[in-house]
MARBA-888940 format. One record per residue: residue number from 0; y, x, z of N, C-alpha, C in turn. Coordinates in steps of 0.1 Angstrom, whole numbers, plus 5000, padded with zeros to 4 digits. Each point is the difference from the previous one (the first is absolute). Example, Ala and Ser with C-alpha at 12.3 -4.5 7.8 and 13.67 -1.06 7.14 Angstrom:
BEGIN
n  nY  nX  nZ  caY  caX  caZ  cY  cX  cZ
0  4943  5132  5078  5012  4991  5000  5012  5009  5000
1  5011  4996  4993  5011  5009  5000  5011  4992  5008
***
This chain:
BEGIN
n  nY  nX  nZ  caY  caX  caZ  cY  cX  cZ
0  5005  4939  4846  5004  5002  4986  5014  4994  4998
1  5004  4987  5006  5016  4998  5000  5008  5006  5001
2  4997  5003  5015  5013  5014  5006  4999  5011  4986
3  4991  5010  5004  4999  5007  4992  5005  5000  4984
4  4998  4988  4992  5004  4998  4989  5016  5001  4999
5  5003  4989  5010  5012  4991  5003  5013  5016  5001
6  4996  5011  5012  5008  5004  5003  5002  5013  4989
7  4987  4999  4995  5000  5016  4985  5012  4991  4990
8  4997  4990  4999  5007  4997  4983  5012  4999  5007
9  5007  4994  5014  5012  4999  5005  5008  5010  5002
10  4993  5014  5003  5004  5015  5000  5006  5001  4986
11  4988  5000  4993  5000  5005  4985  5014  4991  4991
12  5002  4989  5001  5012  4995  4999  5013  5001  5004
13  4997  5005  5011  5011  5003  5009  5007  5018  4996
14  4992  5006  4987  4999  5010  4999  5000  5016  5012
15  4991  4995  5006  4998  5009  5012  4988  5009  4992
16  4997  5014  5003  4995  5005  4997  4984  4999  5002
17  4995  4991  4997  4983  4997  4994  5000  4999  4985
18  4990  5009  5002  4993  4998  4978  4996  4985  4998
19  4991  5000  4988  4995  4990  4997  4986  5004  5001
20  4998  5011  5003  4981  5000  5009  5000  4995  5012
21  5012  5001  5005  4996  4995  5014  5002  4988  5002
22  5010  4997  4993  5003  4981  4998  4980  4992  4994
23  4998  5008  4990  4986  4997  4994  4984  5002  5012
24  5004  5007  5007  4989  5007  5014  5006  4982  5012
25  5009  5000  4999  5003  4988  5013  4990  4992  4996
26  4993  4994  4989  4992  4994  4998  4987  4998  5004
27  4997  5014  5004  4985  5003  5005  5007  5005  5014
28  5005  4989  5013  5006  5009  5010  4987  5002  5012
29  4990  4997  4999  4995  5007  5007  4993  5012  5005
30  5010  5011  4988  5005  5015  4999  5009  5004  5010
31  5003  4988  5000  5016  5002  5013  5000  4999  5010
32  4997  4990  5003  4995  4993  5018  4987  5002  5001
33  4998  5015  5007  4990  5003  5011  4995  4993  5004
34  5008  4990  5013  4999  4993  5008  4992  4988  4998
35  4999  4996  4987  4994  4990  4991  4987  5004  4995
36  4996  5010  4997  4987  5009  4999  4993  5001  5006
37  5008  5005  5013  4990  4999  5013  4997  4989  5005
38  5007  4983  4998  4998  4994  5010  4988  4992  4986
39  5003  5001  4990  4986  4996  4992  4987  5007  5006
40  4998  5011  5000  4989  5007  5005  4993  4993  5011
41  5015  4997  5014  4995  4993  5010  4995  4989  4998
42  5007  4994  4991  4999  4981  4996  4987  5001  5001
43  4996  5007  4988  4982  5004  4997  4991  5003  5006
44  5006  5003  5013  4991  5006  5006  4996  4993  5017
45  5008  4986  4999  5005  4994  5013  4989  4990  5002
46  4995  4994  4992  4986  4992  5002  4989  5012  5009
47  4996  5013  4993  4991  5004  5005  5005  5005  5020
48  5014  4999  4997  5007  5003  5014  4997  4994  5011
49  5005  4989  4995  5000  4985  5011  4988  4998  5000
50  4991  5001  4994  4984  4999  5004  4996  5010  5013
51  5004  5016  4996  4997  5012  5011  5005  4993  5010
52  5014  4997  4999  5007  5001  5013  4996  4986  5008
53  4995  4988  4995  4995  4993  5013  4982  5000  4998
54  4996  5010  5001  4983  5002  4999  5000  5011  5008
55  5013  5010  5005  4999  5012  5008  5002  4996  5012
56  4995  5007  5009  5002  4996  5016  5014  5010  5002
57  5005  4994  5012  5020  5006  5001  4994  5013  5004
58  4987  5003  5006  5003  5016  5007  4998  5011  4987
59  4991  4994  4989  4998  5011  4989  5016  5002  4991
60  5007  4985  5000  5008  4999  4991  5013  5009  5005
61  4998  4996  5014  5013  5010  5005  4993  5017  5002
62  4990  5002  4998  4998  5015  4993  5005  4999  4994
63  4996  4997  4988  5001  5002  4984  5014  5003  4996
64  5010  4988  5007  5014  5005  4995  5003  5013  5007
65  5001  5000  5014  5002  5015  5002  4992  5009  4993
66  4989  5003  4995  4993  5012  4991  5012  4999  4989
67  4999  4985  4993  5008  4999  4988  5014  5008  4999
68  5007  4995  5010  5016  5007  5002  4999  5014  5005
69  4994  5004  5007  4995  5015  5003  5001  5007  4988
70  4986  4999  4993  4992  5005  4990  5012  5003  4984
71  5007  4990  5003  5007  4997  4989  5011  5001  4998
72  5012  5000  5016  5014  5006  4996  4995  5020  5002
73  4989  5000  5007  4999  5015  5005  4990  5007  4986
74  4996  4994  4994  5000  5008  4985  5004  5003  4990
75  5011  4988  5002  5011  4996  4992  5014  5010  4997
76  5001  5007  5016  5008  5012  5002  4999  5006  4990
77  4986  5006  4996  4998  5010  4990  5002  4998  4985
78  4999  4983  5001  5006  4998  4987  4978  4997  4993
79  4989  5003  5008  4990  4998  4998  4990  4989  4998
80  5008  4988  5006  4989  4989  5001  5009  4990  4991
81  5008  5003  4989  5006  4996  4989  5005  4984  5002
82  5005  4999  5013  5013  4992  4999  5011  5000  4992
83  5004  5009  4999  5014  5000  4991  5006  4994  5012
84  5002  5006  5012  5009  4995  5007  5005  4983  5004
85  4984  5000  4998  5004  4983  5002  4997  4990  4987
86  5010  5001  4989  5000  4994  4986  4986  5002  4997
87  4989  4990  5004  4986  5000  4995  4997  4984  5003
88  4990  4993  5000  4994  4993  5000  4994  5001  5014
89  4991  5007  4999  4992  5009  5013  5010  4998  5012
90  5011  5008  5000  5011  4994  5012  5001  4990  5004
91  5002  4988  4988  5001  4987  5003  4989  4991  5010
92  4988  5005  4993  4990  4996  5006  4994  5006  5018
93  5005  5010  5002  5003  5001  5014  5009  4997  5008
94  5013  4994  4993  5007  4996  5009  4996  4983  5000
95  4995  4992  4989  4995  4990  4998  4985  4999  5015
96  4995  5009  5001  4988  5002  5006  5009  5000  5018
97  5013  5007  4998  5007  5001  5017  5004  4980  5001
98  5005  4996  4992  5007  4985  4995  4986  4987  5010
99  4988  5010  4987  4991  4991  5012  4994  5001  5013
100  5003  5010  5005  4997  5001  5013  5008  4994  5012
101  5019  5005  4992  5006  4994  5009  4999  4984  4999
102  4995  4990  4993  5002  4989  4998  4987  4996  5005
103  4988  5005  5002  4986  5001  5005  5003  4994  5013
104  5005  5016  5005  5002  4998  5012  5016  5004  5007
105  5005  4988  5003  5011  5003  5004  5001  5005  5015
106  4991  5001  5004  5002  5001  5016  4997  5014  5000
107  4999  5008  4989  4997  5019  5000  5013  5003  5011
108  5013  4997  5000  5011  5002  5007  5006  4993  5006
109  4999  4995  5010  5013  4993  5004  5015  5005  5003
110  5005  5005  4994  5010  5004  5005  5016  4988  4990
111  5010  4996  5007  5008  4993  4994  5003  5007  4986
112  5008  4992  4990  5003  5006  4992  5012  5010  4996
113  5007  4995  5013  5011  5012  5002  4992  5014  4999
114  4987  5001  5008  5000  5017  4999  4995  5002  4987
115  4995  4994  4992  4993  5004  4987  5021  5004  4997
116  5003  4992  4997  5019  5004  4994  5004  5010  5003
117  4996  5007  5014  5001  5012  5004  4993  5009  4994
118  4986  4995  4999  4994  5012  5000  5007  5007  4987
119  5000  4990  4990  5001  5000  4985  5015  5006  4997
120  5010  5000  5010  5016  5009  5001  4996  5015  5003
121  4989  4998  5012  4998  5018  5009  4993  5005  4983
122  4991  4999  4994  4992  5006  4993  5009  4998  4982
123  5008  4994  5004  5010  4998  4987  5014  5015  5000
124  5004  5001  5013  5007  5008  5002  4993  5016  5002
125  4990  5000  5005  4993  5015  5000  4994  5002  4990
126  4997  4992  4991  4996  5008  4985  5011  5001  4989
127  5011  4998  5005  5008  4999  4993  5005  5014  5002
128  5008  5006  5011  4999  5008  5011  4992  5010  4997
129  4987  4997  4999  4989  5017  4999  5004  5003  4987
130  5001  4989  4986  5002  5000  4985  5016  5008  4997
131  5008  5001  5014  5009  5011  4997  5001  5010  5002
132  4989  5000  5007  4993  5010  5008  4987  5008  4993
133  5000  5000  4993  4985  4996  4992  4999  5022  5002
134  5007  5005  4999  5000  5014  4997  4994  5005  5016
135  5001  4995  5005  4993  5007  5017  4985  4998  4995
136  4993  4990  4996  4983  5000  4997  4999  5002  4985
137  5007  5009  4993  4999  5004  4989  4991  4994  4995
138  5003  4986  4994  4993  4991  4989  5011  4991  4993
139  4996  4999  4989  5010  4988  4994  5006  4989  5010
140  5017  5002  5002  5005  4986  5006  4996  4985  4997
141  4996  5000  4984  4996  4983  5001  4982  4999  5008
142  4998  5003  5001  4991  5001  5009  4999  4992  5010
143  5010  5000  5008  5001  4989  5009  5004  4989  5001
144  5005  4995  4988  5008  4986  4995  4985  4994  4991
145  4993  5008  4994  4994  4992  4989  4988  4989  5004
146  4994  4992  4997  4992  4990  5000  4993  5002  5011
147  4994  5012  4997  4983  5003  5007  5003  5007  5010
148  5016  5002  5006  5001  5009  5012  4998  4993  5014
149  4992  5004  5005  4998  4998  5013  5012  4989  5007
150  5012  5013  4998  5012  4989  5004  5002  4987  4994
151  5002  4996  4989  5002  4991  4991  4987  4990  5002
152  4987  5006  5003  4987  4989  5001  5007  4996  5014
153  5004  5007  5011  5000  4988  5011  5012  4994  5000
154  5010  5001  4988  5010  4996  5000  5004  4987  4993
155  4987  5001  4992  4997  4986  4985  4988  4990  5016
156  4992  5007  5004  4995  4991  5006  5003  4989  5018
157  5015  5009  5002  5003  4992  5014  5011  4994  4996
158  5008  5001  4985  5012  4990  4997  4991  4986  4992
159  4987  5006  4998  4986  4990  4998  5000  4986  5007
160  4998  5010  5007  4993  4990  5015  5015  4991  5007
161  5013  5007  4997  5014  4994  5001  4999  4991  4994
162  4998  4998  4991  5003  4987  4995  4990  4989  5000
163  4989  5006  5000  4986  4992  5004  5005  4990  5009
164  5001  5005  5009  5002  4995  5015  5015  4997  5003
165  5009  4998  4996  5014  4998  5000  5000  4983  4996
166  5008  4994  5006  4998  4982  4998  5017  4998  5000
167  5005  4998  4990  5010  4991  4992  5001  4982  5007
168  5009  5004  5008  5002  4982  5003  5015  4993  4996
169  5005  5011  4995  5010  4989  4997  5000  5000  4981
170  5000  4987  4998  5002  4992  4985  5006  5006  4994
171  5008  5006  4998  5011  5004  4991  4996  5014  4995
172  4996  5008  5011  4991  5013  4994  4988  4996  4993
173  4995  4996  5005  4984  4992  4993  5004  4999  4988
174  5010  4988  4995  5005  4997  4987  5002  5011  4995
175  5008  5009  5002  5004  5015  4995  4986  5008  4997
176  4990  5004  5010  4991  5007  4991  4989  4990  4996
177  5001  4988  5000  4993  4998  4993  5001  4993  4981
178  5017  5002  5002  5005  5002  4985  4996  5015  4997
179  5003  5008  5007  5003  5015  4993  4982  5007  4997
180  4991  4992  5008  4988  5006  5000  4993  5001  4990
181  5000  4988  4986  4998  5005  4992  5003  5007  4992
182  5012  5002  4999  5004  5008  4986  5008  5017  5003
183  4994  5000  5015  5005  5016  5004  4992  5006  4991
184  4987  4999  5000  4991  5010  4986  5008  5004  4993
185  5004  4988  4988  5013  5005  4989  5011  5005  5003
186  5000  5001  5014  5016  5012  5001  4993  5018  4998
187  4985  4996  5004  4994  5016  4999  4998  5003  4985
188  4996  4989  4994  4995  5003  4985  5015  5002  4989
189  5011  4993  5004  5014  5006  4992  5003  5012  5004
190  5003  5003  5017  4998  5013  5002  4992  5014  4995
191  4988  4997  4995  4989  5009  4999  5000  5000  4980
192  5007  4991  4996  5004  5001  4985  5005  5010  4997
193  5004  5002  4987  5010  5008  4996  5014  5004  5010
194  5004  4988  5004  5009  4999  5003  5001  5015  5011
195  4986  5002  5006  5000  5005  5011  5006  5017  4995
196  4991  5004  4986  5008  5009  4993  5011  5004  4993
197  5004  4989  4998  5014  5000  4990  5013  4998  5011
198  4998  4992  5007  5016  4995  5006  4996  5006  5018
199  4989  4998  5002  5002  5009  5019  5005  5010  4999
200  4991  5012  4996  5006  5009  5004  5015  5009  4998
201  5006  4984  4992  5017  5006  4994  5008  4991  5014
202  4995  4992  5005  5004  4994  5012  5010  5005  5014
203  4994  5009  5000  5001  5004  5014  5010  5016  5001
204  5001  5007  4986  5007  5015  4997  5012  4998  5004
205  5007  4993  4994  5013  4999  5008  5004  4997  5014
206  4991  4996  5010  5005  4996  5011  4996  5019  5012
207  4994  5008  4990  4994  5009  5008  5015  5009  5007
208  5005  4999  4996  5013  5007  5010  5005  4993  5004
209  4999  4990  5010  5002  4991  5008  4994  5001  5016
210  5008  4993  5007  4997  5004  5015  4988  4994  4997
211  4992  5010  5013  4980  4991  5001  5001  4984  5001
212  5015  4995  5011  4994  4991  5001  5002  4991  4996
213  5008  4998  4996  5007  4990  4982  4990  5007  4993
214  4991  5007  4998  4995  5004  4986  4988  4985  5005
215  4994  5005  5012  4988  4995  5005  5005  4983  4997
216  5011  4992  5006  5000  4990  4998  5001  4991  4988
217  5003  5008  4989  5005  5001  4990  4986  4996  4989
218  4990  5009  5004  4991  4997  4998  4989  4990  5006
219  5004  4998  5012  4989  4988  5003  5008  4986  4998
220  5009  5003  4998  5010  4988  4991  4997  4994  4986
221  4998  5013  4990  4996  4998  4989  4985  4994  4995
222  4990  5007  5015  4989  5001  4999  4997  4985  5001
223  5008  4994  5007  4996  4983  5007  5003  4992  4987
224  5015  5006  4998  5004  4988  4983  4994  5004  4991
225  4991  5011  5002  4986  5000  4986  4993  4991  5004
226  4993  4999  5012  4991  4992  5002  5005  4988  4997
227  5012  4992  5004  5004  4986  4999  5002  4997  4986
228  5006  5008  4994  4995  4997  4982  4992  5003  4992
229  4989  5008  5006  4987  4998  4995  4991  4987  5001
230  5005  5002  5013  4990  4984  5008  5002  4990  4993
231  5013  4998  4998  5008  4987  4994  4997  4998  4982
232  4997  5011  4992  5000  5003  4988  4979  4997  5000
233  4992  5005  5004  4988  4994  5004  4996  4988  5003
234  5012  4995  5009  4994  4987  4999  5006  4991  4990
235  5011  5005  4993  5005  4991  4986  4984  5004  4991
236  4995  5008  4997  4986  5007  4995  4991  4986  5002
237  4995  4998  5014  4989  4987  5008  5010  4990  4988
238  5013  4998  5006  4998  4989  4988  5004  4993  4990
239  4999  5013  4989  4997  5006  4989  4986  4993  4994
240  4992  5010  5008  4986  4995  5001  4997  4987  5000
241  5006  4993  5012  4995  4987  5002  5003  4992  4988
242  5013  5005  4996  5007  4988  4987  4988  5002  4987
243  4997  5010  5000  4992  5002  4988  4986  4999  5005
244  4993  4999  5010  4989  4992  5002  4990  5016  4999
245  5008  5016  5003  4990  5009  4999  4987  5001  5009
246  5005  5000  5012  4987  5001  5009  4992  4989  4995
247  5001  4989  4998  4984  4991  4992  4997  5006  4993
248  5005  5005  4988  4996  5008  4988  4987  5012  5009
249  5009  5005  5008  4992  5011  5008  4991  4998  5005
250  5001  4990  5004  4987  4994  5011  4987  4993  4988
251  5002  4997  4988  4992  4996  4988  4998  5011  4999
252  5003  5012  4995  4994  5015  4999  4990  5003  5009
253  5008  4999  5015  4991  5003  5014  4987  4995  4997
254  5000  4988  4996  4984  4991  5000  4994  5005  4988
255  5003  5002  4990  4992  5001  4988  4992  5017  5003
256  5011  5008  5005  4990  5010  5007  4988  4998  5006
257  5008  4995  5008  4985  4994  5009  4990  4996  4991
258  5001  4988  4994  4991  4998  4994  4987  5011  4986
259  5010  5007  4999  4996  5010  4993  4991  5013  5007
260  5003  5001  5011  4995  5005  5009  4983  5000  5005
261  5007  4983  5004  4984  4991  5007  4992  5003  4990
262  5003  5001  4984  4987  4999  4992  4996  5011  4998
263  5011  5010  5002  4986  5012  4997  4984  5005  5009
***
């Protein structure tokens, strides 16, 4: 609700083209962020998880995901087993369901983590590749980019297992993500604001008659100093919060739920 509020009334001041319904809608933003929808569903749904998943034995459980990912980017093609392409809950909770397996059991693979980095480049560059391509299997191009594609599931799950298994020994990086780790979220949730409709897609029109490859660096230039002043503007946010004591407040809400709860 910060972001959200924070960046509608900052547009709206800024006189950038947002009404005052949509400055008044920031308020209820869990209209906005999908991503926040679905991971409530999961929230909700993670007690009864973590119970399945250490009461199943590894040979049913490692069915289950393959049926799962099968069953589910392959009916998903059709647009039939109502993923929405990923943006569900349901999604979450299968890839939550892959999370524990690989953490179960780590010894499913041995292979270094270099080749997961690989793997996750080869299957990054060929769906990208067929998605230009998309007119030889006459089906929609985004097809091969979206959530639930085949490509993109082994592509979310071996840059997964990269990092899983990747070991940080020198201090200075450490320090680095582990400043930046909390408050990358809020670089998604300013992103995913208003902001995302009002000022992106005016971003980037002017550089389009520009060589590819100044266009291309041009943008992963811009793309990185979004992230650094998002990150940095989130964590002025943390503490924001902290000066004004909101997360207690929060955490007094948290419990009184509870309590409200236990008695029915």
């Amino acid at each position: 609700m910060f972001w959200s509020v924070t960046v509608s009334i900052t547009l709206y001041q800024l006189r950038m083209p947002i009404s005052v319904e949509t400055v008044k809608a920031s308020f209820y933003p869990l209209a906005q962020f999908w991503y926040v929808n679905a991971y409530i569903g999961l929230f909700l749904l993670s007690p009864v998880l973590a119970f399945g998943v250490k009461h199943v034995s590894r040979r049913t459980f490692k069915r289950l995901l393959v049926v799962l990912l099968i069953v589910s980017a392959g009916l998903d093609a059709g647009s039939h087993f109502f993923l929405l392409n990923g943006y569900t809950a349901y999604w979450l909770v299968v890839m939550y369901l892959v999370g524990a397996y690989i953490q179960l059991y780590p010894d499913a693979i041995r292979w270094k983590p270099v080749a997961f980095l690989g793997i996750y480049f080869l299957m990054a560059c060929l769906s990208t590749y067929l998605q230009w391509n998309a007119g030889w299997f006459h089906t929609d191009k985004w097809w091969f980019i979206r959530y639930t594609s085949p490509f993109v599931i082994v592509e979310a799950i071996a840059i997964f297992i990269w990092g899983v298994r990747l070991r940080i020994k020198n201090r200075l990086l450490r320090a680095i993500l582990k400043f930046f780790a909390p408050i990358s979220f809020g670089v998604y949730l300013i992103d995913e604001s208003n902001f995302y409709d009002v000022i992106l897609p005016r971003m980037f029109t002017s550089m389009i008659r520009e060589q590819p490859t100044y266009f291309a660096l041009r943008i992963l230039g811009i793309s990185l100093l979004m992230y650094l002043v998002f990150a940095l503007l989130d964590f002025v946010r943390l503490l924001i919060f902290k000066l004004l004591h909101i997360n207690q407040g929060l955490a007094l809400i948290d419990r009184s739920g509870k309590w409200l709860i236990d008695k029915l």
